[in-house]
LOKEDO-953602 format. One record per residue: x, y, z of N, C-alpha, C in turn; residue number from 1. Coordinates in steps of 0.1 Angstrom, whole numbers, padded with zeros to 4 digits. Layout:
R   n_u   n_v   n_w  ca_u  ca_v  ca_w   c_u   c_v   c_w   k
R     X     Y     Z     X     Y     Z     X     Y     Z NUM
...
END
This chain:
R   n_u   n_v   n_w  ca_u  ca_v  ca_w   c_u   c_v   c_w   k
R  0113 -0237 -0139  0106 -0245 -0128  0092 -0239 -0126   1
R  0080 -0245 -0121  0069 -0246 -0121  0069 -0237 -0103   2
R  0065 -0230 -0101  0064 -0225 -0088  0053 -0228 -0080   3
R  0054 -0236 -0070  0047 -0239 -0060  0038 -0231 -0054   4
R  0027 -0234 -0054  0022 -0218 -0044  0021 -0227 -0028   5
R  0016 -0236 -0024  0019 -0243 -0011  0030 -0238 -0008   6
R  0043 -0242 -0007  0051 -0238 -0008  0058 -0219 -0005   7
R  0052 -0218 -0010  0053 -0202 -0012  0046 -0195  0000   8
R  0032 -0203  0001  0026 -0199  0011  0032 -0198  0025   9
R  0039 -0211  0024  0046 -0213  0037  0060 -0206  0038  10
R  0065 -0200  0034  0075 -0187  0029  0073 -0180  0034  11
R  0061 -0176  0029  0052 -0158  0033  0050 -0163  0047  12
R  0044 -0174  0055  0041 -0173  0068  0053 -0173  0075  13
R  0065 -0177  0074  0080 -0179  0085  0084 -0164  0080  14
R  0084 -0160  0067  0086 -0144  0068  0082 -0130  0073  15
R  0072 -0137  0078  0063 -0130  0082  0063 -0124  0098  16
R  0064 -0141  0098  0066 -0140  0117  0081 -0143  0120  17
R  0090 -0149  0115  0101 -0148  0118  0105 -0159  0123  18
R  0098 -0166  0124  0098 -0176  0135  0090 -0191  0128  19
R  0098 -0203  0128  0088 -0214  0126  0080 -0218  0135  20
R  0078 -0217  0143  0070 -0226  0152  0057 -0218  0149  21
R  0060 -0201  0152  0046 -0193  0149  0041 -0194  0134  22
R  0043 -0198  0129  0040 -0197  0116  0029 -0212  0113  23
R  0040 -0224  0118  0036 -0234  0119  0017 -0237  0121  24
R  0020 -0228  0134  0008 -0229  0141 -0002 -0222  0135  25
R  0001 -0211  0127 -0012 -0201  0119 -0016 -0209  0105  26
R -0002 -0221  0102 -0009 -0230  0085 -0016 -0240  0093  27
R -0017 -0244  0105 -0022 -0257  0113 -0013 -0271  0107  28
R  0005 -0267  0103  0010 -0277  0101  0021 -0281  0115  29
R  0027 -0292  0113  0038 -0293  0124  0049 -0289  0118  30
R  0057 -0281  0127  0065 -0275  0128  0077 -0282  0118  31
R  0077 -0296  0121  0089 -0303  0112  0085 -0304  0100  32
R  0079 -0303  0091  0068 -0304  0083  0073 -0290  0080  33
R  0066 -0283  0081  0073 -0266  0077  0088 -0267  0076  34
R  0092 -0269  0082  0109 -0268  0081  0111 -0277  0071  35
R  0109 -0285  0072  0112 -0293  0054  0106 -0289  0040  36
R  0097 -0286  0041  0094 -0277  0035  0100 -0267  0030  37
R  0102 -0260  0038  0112 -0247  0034  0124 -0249  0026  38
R  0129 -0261  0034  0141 -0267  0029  0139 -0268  0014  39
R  0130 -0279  0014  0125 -0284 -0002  0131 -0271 -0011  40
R  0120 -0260 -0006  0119 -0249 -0015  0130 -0239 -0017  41
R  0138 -0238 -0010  0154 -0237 -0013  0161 -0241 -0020  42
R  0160 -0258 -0021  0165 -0264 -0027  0161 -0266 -0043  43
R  0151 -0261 -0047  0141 -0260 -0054  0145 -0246 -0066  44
R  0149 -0238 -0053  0152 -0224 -0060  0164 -0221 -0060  45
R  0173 -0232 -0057  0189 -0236 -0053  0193 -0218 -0050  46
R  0188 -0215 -0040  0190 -0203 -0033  0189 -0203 -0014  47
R  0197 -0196 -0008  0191 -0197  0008  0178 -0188  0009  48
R  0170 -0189  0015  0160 -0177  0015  0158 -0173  0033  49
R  0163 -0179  0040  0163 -0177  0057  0180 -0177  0063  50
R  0184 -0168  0070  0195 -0171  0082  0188 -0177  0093  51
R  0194 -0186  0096  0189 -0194  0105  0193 -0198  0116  52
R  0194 -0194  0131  0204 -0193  0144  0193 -0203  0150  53
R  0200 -0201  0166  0188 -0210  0176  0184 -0204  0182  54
R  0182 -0188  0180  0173 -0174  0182  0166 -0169  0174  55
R  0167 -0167  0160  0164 -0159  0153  0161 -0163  0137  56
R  0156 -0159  0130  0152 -0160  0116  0151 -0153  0108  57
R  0158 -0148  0097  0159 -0137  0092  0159 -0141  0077  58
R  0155 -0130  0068  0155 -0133  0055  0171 -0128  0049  59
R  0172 -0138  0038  0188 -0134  0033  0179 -0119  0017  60
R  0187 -0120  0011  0183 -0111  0004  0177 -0115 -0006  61
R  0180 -0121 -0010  0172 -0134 -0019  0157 -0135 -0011  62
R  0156 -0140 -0001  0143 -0137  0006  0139 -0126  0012  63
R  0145 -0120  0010  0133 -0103  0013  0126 -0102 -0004  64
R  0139 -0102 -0013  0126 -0100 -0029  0117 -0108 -0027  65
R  0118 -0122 -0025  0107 -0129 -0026  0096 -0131 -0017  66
R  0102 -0123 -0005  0087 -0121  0001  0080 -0109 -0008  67
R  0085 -0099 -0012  0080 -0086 -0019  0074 -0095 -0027  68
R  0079 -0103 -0039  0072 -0109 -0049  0060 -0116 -0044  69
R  0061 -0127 -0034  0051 -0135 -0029  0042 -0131 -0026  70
R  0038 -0115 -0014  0026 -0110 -0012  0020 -0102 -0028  71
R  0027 -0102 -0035  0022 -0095 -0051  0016 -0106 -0058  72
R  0020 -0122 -0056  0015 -0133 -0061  0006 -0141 -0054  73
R  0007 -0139 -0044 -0010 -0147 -0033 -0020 -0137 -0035  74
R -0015 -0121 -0034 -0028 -0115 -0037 -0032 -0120 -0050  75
R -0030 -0118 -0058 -0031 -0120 -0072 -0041 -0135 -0076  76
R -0037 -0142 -0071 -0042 -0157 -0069 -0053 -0156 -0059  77
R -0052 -0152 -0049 -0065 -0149 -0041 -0074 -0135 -0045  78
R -0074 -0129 -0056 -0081 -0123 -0059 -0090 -0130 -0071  79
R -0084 -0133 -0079 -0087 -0144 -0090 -0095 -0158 -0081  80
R -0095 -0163 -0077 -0101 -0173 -0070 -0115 -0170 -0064  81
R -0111 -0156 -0060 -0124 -0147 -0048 -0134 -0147 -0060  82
R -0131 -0140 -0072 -0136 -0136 -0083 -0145 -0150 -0093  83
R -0138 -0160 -0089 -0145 -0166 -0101 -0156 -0174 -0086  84
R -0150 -0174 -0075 -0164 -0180 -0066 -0176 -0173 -0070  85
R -0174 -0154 -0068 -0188 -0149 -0070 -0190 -0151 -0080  86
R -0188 -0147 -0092 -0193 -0152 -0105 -0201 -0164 -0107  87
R -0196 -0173 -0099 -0202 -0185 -0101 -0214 -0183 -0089  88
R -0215 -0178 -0078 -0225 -0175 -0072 -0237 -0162 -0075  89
R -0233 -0158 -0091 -0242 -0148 -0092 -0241 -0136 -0090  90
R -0227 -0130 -0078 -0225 -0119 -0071 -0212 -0111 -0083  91
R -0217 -0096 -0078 -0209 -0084 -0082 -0204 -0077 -0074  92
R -0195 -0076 -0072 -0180 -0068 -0063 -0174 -0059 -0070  93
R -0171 -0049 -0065 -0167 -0040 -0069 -0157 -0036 -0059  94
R -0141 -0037 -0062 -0135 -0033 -0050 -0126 -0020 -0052  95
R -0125 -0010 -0040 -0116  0003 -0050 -0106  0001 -0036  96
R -0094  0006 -0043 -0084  0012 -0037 -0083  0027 -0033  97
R -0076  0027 -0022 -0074  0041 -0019 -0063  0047 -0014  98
R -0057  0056 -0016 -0047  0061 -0011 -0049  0066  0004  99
R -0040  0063  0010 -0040  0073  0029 -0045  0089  0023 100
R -0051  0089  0034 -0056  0104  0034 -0070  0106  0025 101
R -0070  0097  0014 -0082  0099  0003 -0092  0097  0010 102
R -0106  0098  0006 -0118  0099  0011 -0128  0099 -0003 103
R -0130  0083  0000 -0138  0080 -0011 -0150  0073 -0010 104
R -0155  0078  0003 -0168  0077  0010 -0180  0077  0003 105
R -0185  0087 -0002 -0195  0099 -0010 -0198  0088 -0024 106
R -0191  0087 -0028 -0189  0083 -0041 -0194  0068 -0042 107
R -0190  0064 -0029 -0190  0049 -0027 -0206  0047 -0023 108
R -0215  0055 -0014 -0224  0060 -0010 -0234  0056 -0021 109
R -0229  0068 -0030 -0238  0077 -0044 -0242  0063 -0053 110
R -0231  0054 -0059 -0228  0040 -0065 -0244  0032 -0058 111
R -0244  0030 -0049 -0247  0022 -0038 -0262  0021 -0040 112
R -0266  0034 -0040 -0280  0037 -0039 -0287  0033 -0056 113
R -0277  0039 -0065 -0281  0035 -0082 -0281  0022 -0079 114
R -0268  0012 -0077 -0269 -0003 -0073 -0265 -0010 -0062 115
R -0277 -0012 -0058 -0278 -0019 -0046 -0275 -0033 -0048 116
R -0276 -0037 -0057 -0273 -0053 -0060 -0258 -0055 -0064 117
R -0252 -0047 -0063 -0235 -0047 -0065 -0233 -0047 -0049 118
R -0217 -0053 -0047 -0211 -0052 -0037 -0200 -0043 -0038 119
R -0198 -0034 -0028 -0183 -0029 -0026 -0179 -0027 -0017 120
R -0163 -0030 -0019 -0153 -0032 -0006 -0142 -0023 -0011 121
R -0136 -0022 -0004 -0121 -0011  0001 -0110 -0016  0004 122
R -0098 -0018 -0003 -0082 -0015  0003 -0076 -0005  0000 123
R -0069 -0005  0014 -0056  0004  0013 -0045  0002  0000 124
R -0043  0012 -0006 -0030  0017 -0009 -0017  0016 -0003 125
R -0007  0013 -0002  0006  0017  0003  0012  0029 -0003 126
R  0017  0033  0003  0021  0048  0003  0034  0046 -0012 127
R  0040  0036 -0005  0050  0035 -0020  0048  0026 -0029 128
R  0035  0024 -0029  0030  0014 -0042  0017  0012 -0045 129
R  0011  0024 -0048 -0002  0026 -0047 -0008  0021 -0055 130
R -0007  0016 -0067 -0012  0013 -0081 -0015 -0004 -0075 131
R -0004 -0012 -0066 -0005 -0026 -0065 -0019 -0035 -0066 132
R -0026 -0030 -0058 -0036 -0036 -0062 -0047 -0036 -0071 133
R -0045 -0024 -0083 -0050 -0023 -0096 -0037 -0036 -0102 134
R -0026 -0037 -0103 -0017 -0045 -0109 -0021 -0057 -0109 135
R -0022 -0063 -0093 -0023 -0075 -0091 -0038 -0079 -0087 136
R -0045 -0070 -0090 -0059 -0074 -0090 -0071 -0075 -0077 137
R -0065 -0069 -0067 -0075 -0070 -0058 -0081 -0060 -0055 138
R -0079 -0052 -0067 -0093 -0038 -0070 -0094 -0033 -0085 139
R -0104 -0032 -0087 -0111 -0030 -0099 -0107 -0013 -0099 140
R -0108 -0006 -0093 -0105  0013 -0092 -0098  0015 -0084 141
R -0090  0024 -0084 -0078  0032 -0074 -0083  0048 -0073 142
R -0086  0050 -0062 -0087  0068 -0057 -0069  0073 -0052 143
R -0062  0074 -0060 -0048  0074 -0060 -0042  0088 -0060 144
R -0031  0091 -0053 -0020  0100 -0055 -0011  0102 -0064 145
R -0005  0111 -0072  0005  0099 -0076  0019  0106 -0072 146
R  0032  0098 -0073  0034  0093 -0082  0031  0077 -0080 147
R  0026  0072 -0096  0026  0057 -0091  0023  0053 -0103 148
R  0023  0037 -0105  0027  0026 -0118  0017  0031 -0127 149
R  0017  0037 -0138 -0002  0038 -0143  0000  0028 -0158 150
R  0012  0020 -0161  0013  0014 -0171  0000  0007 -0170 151
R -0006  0002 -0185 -0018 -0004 -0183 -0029  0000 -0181 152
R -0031  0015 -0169 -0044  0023 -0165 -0048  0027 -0170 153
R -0062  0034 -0172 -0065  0046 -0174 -0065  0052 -0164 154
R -0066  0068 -0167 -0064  0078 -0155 -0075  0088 -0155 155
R -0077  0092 -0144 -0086  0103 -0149 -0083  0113 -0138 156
R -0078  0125 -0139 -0072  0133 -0130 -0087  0142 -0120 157
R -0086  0143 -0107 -0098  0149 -0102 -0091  0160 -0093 158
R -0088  0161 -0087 -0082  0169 -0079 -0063  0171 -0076 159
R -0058  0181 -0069 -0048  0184 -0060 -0041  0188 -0046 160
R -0034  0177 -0044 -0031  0175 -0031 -0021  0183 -0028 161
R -0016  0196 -0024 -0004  0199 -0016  0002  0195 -0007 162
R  0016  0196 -0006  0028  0188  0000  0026  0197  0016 163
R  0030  0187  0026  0035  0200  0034  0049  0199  0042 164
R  0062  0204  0050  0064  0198  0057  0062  0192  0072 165
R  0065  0179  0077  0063  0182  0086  0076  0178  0094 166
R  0077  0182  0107  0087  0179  0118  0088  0180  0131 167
R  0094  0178  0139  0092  0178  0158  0087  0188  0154 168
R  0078  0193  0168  0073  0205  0170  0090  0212  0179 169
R  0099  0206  0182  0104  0211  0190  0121  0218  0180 170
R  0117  0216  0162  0128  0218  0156  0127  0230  0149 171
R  0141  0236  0151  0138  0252  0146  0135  0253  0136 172
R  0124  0252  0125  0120  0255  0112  0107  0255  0114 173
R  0104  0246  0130  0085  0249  0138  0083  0260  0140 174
R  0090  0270  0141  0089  0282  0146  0080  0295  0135 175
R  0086  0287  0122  0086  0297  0107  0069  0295  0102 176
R  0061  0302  0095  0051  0295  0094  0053  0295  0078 177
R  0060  0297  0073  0055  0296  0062  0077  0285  0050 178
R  0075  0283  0047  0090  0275  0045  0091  0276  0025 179
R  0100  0275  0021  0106  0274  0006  0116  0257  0009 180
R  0117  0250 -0003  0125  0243 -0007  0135  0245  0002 181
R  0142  0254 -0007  0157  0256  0001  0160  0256  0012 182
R  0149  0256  0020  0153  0257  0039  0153  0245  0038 183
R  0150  0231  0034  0148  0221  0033  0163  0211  0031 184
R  0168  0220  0025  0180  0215  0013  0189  0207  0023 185
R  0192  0212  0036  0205  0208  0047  0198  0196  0054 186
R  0185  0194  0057  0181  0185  0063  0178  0172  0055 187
R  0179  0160  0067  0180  0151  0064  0162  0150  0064 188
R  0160  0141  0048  0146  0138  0045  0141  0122  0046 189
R  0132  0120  0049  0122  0108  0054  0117  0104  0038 190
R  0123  0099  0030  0116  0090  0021  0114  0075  0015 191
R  0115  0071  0005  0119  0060  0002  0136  0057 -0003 192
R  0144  0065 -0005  0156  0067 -0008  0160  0062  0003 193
R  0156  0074  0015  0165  0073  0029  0158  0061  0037 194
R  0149  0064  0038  0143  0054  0051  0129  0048  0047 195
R  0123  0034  0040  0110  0033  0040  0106  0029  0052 196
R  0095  0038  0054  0084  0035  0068  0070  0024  0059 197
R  0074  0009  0069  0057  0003  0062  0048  0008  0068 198
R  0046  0021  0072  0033  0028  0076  0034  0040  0078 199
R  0022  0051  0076  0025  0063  0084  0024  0064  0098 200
R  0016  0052  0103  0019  0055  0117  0036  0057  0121 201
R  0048  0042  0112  0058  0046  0117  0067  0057  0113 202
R  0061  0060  0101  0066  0071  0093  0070  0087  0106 203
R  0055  0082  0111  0050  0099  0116  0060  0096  0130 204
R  0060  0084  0138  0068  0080  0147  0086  0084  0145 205
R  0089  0080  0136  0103  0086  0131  0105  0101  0130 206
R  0090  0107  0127  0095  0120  0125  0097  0127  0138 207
R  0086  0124  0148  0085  0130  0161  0099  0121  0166 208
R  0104  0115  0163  0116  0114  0173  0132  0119  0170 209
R  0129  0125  0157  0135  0135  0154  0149  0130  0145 210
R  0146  0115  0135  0151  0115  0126  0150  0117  0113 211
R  0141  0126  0110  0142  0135  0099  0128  0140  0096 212
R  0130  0150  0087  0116  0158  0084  0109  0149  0068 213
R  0098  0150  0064  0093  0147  0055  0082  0158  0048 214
R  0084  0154  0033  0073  0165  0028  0057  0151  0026 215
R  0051  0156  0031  0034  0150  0036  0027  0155  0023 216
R  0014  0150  0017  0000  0153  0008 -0008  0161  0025 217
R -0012  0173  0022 -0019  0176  0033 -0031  0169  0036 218
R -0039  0161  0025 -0049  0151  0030 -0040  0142  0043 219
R -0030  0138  0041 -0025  0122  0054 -0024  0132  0065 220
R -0018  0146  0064 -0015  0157  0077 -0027  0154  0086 221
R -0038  0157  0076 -0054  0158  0081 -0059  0147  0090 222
R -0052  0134  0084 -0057  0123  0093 -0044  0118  0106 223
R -0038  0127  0105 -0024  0121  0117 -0021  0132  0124 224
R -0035  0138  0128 -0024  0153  0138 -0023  0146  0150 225
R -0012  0151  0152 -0004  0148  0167  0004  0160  0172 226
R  0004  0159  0188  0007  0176  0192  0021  0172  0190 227
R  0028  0167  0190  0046  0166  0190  0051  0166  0174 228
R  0042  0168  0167  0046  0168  0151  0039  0183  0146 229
R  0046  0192  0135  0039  0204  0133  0043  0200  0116 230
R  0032  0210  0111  0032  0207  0099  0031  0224  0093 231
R  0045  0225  0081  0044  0241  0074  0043  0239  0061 232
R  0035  0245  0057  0035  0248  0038  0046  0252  0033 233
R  0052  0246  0022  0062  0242  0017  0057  0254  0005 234
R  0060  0271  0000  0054  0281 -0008  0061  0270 -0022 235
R  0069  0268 -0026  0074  0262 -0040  0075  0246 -0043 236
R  0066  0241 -0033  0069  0227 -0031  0058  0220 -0041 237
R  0063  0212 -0054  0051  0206 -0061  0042  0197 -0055 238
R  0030  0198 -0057  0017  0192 -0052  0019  0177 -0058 239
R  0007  0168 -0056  0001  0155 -0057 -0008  0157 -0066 240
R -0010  0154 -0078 -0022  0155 -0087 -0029  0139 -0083 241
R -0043  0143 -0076 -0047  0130 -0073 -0056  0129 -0082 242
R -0061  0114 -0086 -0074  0109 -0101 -0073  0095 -0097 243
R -0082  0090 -0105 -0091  0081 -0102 -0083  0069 -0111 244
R -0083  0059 -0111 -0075  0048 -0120 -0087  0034 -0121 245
R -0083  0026 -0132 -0085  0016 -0136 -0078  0010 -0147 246
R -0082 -0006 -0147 -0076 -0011 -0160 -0080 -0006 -0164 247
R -0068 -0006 -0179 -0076 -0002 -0192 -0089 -0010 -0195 248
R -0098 -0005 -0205 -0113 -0011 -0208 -0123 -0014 -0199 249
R -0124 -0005 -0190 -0135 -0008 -0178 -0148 -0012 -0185 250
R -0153 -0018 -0181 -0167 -0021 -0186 -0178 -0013 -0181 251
R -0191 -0017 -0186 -0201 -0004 -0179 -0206  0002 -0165 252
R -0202 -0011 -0161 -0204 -0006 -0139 -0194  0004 -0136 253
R -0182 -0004 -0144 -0169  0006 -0139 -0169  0020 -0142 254
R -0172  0022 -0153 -0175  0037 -0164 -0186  0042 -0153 255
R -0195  0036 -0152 -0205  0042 -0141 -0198  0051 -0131 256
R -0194  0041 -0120 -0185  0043 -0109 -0178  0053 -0108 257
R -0169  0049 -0123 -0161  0067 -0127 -0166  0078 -0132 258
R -0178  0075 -0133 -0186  0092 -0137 -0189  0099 -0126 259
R -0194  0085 -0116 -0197  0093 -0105 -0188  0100 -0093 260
R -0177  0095 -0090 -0165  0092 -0081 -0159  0110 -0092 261
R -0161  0109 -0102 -0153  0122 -0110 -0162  0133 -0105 262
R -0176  0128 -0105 -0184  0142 -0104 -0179  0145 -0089 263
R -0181  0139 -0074 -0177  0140 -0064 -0167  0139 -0062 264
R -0155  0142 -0064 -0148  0143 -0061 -0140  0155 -0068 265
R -0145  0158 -0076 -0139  0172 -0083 -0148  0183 -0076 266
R -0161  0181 -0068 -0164  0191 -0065 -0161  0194 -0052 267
END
């Protein structure tokens, strides 16, 4: 079957919000209209994709993948569309990714001044899928952590990030300044196994309330101190090799970009 993106769109918005009516109101469709819709598209993918009460709206499992899928396929489609408008209006965009904590300011700066007739813009990374918007196209460069997808990339390694942990300030291991693996071993850990946080805000929120510790890149520590969370060097804990990504075959702005983004950032 041919996949609708109308359709889809209207997926992503009730998934989103949970709710038809809110959803309704952000496509500027009516509400019954949406709901048939959805139906359609159920029926379409002879799958349920919502639980549906006279409170509540929830994705079945089938609709959680496809919302995962759907935001990987509107970006993708809305990057490509953004892309051929400038083109056709003459404009150069240049967009980089970045990982939390990175700081790819300088670089962005240094670019800027050589060409001023280029445009650049900035997204975030997600912490457990950093690569995504090199994949699905809504950046041309990634200032990345890894571990993460590099099928397809080139890489160019610049620096290293150490781990740290962190935990309540009020849990006995805050006390130690200095920690090994093995103290680690009995405690319950904060990752994507145990628990994904869609953010470090809630990430950091979980830890201060004292359901588990996490090993951190000391770059994110840097940007989230907070007095109720403490952070200890982990002596045997392997680091973050962070480097710079792109599609394979960057063309000559991009090679630029990465000469320069390499020189500053390695120093």
């Amino acid at each position: 079957m041919d996949l609708d993106l109308r359709k889809l769109r209207y997926f992503a918005a009730v998934a989103e919000h949970r709710h038809f009516g809110r959803a309704a109101e952000r496509l500027y469709i009516a509400q019954p209209v949406l709901s048939r819709q959805i139906k359609a598209f159920e029926q379409e993918l002879d799958c349920a994709l919502f639980v549906r009460t006279t409170r509540t709206v929830e994705l079945t499992a089938a609709g959680q993948q496809l919302h995962e899928e759907a935001q990987r396929i509107l970006a993708t489609v809305d990057a490509a569309v953004r892309r051929v408008h400038e083109i056709d209006r003459g404009m150069r965009r240049l967009v980089i990714a970045f990982s939390p904590g990175l700081h790819i300011s300088e670089a962005i700066r240094e670019f800027a001044t050589r060409h001023p007739e280029v445009e650049t813009d900035i997204v975030p990374a997600q912490w457990w899928e950093p690569a995504a918007p090199l994949h699905d196209g809504r950046a041309q460069i990634g200032y990345l952590r890894r571990p993460f997808d590099d099928s397809g990339l080139t890489t160019i390694p610049v620096g290293h990030d150490p781990r740290v942990a962190c935990m309540p300030a009020t849990h006995p291991l805050a006390a130690r300044q200095e920690l090994f693996r093995a103290d680690l071993d009995t405690e319950r850990m904060l990752d994507v196994a145990n628990r994904r946080a869609s953010t470090l805000e809630e990430k950091f929120e979980l830890i201060a309330s004292g359901h588990g510790l996490a090993l951190v890149p000391l770059s994110v520590v840097r940007a989230y101190v907070r007095p109720d969370i403490v952070y200890r060097p982990v002596i045997d804990a392997p680091g973050a090799e962070t480097c710079l990504a792109t599609r394979d075959h960057p063309d000559k702005l991009l090679r630029e970009f990465l000469d320069i983004a390499a020189t500053t950032l390695r120093s």
